[in-house]
PAVO-879843 format. One record per residue (C-alpha): x, y, z. Coordinates in nm, 2 decimals. Layout:
N
<votor><u>X</u><v>Y</v><w>Z</w></votor>
...
! end
This chain:
231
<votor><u>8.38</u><v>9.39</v><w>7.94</w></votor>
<votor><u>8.54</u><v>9.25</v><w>8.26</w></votor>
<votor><u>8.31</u><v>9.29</v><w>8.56</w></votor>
<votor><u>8.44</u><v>9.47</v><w>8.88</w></votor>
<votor><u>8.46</u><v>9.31</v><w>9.24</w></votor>
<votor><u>8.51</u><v>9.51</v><w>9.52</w></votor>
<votor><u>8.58</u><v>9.36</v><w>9.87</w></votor>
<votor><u>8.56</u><v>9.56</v><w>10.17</w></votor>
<votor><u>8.73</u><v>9.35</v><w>10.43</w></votor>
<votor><u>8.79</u><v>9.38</v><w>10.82</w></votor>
<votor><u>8.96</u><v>9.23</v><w>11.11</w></votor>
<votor><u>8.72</u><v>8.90</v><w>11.06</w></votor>
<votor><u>8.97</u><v>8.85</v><w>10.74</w></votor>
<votor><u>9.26</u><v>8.77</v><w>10.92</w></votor>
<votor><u>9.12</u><v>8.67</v><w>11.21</w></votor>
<votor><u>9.18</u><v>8.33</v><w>11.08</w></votor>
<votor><u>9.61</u><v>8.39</v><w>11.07</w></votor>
<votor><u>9.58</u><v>8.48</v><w>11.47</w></votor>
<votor><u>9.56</u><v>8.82</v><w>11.43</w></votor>
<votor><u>9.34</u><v>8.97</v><w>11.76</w></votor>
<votor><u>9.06</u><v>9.18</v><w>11.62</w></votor>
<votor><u>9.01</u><v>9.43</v><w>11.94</w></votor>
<votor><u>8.66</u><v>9.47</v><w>11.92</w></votor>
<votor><u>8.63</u><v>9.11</v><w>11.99</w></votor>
<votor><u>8.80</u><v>9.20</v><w>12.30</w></votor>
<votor><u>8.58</u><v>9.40</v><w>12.45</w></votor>
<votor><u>8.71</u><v>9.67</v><w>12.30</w></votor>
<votor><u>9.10</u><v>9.62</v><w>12.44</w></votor>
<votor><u>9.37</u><v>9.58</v><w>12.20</w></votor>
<votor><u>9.64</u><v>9.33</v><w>12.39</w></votor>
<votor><u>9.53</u><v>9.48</v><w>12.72</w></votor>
<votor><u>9.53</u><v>9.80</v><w>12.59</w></votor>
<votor><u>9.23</u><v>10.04</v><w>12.57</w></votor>
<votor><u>9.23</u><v>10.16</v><w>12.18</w></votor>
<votor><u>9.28</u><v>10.52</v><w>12.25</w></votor>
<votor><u>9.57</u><v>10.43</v><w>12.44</w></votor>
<votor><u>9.71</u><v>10.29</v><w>12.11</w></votor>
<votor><u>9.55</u><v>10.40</v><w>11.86</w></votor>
<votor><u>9.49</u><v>10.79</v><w>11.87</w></votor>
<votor><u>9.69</u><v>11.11</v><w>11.86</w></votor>
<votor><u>9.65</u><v>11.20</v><w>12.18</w></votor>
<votor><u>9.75</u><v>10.87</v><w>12.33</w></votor>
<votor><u>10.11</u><v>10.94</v><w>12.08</w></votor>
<votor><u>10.13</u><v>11.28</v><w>12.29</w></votor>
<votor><u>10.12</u><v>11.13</v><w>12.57</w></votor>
<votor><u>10.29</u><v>10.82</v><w>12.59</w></votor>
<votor><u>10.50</u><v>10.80</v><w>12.25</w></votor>
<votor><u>10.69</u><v>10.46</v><w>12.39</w></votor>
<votor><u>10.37</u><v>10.27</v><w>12.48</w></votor>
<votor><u>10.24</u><v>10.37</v><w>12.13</w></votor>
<votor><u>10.61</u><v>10.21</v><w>11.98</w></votor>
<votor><u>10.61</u><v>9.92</v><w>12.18</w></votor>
<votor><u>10.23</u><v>9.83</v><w>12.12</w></votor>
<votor><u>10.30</u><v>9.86</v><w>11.75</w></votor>
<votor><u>10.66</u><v>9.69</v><w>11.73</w></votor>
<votor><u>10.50</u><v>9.39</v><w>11.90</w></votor>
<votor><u>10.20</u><v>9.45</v><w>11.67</w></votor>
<votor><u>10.49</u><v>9.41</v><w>11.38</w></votor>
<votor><u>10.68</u><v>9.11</v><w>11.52</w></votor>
<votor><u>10.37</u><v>8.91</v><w>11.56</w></votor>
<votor><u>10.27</u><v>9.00</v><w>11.21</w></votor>
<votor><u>10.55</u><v>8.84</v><w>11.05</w></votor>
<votor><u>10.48</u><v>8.51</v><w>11.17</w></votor>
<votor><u>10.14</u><v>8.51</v><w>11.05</w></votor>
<votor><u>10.03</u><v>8.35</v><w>10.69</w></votor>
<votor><u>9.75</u><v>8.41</v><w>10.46</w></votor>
<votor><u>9.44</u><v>8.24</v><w>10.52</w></votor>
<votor><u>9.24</u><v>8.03</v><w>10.29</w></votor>
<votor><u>8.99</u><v>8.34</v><w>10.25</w></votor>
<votor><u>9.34</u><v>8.58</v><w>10.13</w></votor>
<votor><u>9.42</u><v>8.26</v><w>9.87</w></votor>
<votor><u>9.07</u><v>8.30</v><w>9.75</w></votor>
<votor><u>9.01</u><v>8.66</v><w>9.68</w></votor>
<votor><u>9.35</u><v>8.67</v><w>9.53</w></votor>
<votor><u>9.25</u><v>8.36</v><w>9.26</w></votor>
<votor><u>8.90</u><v>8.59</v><w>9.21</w></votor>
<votor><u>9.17</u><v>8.86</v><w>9.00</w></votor>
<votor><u>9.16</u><v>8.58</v><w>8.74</w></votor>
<votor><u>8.80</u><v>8.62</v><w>8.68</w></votor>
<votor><u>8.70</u><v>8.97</v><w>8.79</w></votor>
<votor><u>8.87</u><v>9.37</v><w>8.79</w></votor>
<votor><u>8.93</u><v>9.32</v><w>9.15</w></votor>
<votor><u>8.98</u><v>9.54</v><w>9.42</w></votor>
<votor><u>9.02</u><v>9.51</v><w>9.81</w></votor>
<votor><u>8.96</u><v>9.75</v><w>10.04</w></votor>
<votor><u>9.04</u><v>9.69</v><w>10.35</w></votor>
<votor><u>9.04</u><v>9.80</v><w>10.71</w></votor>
<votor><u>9.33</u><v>9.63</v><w>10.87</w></votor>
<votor><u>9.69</u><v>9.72</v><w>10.89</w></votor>
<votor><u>9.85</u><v>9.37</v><w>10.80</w></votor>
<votor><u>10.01</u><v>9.27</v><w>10.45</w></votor>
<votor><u>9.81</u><v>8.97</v><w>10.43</w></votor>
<votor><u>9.62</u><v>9.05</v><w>10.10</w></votor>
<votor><u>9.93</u><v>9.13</v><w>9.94</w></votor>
<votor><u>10.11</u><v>8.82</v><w>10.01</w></votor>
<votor><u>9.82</u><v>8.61</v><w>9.88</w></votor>
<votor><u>9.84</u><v>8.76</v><w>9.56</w></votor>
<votor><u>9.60</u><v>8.99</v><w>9.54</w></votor>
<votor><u>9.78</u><v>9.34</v><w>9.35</w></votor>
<votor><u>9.48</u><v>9.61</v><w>9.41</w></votor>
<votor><u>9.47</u><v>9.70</v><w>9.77</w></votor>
<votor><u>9.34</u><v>10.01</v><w>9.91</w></votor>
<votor><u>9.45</u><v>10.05</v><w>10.31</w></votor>
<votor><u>9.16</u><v>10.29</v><w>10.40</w></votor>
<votor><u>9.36</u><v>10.26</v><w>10.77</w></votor>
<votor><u>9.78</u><v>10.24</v><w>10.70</w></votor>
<votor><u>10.00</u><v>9.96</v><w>10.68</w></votor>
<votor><u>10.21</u><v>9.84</v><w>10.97</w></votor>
<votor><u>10.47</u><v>9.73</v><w>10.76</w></votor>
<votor><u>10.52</u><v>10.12</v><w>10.70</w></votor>
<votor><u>10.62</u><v>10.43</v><w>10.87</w></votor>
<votor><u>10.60</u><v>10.79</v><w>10.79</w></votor>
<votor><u>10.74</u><v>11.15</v><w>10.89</w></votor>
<votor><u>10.56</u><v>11.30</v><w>11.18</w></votor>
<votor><u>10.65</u><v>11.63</v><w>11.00</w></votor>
<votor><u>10.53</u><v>11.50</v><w>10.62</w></votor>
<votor><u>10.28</u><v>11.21</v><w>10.61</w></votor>
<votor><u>10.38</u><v>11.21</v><w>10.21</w></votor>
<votor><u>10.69</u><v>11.09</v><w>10.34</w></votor>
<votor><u>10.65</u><v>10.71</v><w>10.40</w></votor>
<votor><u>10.85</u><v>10.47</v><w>10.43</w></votor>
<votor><u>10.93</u><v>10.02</v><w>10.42</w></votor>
<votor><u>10.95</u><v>9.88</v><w>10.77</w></votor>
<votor><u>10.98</u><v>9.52</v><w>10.91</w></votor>
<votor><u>11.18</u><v>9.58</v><w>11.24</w></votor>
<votor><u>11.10</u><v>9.75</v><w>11.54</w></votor>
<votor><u>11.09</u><v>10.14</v><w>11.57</w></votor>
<votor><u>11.22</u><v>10.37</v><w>11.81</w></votor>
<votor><u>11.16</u><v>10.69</v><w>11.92</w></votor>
<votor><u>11.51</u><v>10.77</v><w>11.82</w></votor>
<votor><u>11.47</u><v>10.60</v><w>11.46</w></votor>
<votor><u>11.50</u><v>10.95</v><w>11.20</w></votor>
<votor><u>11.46</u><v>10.98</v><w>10.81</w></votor>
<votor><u>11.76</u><v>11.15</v><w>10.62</w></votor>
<votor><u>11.54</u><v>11.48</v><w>10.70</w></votor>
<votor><u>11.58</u><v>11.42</v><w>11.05</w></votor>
<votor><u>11.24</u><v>11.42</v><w>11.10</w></votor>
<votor><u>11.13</u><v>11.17</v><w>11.34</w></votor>
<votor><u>10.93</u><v>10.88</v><w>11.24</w></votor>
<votor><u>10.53</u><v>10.72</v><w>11.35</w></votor>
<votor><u>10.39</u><v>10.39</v><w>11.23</w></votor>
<votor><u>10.17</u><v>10.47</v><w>10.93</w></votor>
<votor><u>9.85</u><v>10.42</v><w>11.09</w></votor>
<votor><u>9.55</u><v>10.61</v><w>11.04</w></votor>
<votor><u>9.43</u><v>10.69</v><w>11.45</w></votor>
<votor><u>9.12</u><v>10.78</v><w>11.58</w></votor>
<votor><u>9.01</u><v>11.09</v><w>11.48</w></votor>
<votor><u>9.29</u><v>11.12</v><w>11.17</w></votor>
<votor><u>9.16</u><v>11.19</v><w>10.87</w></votor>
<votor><u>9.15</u><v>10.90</v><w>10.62</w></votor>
<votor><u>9.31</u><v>10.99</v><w>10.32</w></votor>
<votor><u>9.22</u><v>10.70</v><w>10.10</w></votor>
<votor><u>8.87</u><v>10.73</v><w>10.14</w></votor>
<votor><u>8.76</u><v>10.88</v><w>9.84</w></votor>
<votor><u>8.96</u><v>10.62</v><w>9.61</w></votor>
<votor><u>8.76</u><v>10.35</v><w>9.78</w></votor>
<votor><u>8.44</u><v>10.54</v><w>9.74</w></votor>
<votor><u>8.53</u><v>10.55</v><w>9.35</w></votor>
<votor><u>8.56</u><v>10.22</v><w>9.28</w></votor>
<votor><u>8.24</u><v>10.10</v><w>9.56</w></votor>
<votor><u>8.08</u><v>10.37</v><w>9.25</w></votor>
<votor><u>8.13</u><v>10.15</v><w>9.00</w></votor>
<votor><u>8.12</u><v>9.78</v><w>9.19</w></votor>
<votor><u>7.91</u><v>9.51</v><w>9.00</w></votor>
<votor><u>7.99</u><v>9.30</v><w>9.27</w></votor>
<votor><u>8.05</u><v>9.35</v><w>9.60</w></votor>
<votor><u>8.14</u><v>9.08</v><w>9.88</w></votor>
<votor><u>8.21</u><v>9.23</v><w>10.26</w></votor>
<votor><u>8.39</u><v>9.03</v><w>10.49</w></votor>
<votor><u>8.52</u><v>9.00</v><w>10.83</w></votor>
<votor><u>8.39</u><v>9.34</v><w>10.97</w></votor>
<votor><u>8.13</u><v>9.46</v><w>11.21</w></votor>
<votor><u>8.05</u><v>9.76</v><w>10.99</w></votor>
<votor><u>8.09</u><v>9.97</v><w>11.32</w></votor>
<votor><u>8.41</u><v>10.19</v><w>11.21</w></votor>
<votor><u>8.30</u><v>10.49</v><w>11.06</w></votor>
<votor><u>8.37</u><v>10.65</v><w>10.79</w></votor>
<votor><u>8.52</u><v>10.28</v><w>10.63</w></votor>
<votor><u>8.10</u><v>10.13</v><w>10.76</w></votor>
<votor><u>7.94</u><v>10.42</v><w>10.50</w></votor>
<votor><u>8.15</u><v>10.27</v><w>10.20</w></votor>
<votor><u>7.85</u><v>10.01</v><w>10.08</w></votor>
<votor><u>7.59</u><v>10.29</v><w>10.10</w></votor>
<votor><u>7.76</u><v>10.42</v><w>9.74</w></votor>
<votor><u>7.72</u><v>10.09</v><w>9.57</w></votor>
<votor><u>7.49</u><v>10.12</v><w>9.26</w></votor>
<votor><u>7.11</u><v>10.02</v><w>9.30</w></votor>
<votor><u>7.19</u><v>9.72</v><w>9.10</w></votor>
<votor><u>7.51</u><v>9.63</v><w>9.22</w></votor>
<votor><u>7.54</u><v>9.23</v><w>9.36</w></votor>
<votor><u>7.63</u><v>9.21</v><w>9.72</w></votor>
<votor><u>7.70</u><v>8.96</v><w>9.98</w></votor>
<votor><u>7.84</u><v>9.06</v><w>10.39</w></votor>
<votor><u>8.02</u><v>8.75</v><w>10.52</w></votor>
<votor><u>8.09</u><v>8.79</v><w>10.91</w></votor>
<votor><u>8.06</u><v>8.54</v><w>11.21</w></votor>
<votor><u>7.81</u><v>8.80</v><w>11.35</w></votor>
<votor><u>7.71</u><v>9.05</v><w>11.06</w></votor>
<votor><u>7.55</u><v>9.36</v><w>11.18</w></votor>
<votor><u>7.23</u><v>9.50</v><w>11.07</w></votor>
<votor><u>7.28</u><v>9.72</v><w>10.80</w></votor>
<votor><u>6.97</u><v>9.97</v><w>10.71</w></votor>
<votor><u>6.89</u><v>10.16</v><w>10.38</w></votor>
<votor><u>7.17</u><v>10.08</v><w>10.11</w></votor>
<votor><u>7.13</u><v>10.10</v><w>9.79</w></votor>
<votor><u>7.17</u><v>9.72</v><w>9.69</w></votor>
<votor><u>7.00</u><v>9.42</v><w>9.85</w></votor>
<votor><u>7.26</u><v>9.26</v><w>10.05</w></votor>
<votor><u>7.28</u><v>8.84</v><w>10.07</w></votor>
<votor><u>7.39</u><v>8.78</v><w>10.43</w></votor>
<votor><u>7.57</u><v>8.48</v><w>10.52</w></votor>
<votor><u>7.70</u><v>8.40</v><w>10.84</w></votor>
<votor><u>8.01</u><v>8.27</v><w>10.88</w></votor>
<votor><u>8.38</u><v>8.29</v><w>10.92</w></votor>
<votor><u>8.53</u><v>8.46</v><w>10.61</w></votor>
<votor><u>8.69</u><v>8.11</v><w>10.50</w></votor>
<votor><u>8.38</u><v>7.88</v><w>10.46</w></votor>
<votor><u>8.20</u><v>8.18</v><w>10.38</w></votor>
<votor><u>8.38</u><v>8.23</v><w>10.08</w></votor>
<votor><u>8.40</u><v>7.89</v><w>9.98</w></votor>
<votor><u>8.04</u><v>7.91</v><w>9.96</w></votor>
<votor><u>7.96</u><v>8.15</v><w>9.71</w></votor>
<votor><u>8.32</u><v>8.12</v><w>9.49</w></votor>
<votor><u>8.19</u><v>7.89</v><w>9.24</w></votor>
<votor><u>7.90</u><v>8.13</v><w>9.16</w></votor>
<votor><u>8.15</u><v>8.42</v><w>9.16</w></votor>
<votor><u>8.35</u><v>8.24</v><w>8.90</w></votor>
<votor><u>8.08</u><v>8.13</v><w>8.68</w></votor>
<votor><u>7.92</u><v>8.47</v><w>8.70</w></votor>
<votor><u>8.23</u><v>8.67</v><w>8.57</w></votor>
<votor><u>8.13</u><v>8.69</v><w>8.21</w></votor>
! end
């Protein structure tokens, strides 16, 4: 029976394209504070900051690549049931190949009705505050915000459930509730947290194998175990 990989990854992950991960900015986004940004109350009050912070957010996006540590997970599908959950907004995973991506926190290649959030739709160029669906609602990058609700969270939990293997990368396991995910791994699960500056994690389940690095050469470390531990 094929084994299962999960991967949980974070900001680290694509930190290695050139995209800013804000908490390495002392917790400013681009000069922005987050909840500027990032959180419903910042779209009430300014709605054109929010636009333009995200359309720039977009653009920038588009001239990235996948990194050597996107080309690696997505070659670990040939030997594993694999499935990524991640934290950031980017495409990234998807353009290295990988097919199973949860977004526990939106896509920014998406948008969605500010009157249905089941009503999401493709989106590559800027958005403006005048930009409507065939509903007329108007239209908000498909972002999960501070204090939102994160709606894919229990799919992720179900498949951490059932994880033989589970590699987390590139995050500072300081956003809640994505951070609680590795505390539903099984007792016997195999795990590994690969970050520049990996956090101490206290009471889970599984023994975790920290190594200490960018999520490229940390990855390159462990792969040829991964591969010959699939069977």
């Amino acid at each position: 029976m094929e084994k299962r990989l999960v991967v949980l990854s974070g900001a680290g992950m694509s930190a290695e394209s050139g995209i800013q991960t804000f908490r390495d900015a002392g917790g400013l986004w681009e000069g922005h504070d987050v909840m500027e940004v990032a959180s419903p109350e910042g779209w009430k009050k300014n709605k054109e900051l929010v636009l333009d912070f995200y359309n720039q957010r977009r653009r920038q996006l588009l001239t990235c690549e996948p990194n050597e540590a996107h080309l690696l997970l997505a070659e670990l599908e040939q030997y594993y049931n694999t499935t990524i959950i991640t934290q950031n907004v980017d495409d990234l995973h998807e353009r290295a190949g990988s097919s199973h991506i949860i977004h526990l926190h939106g896509e920014l290649l998406k948008v969605r009705s500010v009157q249905n959030s089941k009503l999401i739709y493709p989106w590559s160029k800027d958005l403006h505050n005048t930009d409507i669906n065939d509903l007329g609602h108007k239209l908000r990058p498909h972002i999960v915000w501070f204090g939102e609700m994160v709606p894919e969270l229990e799919n992720a939990v179900s498949y951490v459930k059932k994880a033989d293997i589970i590699i987390i990368i590139g995050t500072s396991m300081q956003v809640y509730p994505a951070a609680s995910l590795i505390h539903y791994a099984k007792p016997n699960a195999l795990a590994y947290y690969i970050d520049t500056n990996p956090a101490i994690i206290n009471q889970t389940p599984c023994k975790i194998n920290i190594i200490a690095e960018k999520a490229s050469i940390g990855l390159k470390s462990i792969i040829n175990d991964l591969k010959n531990n699939s069977q």
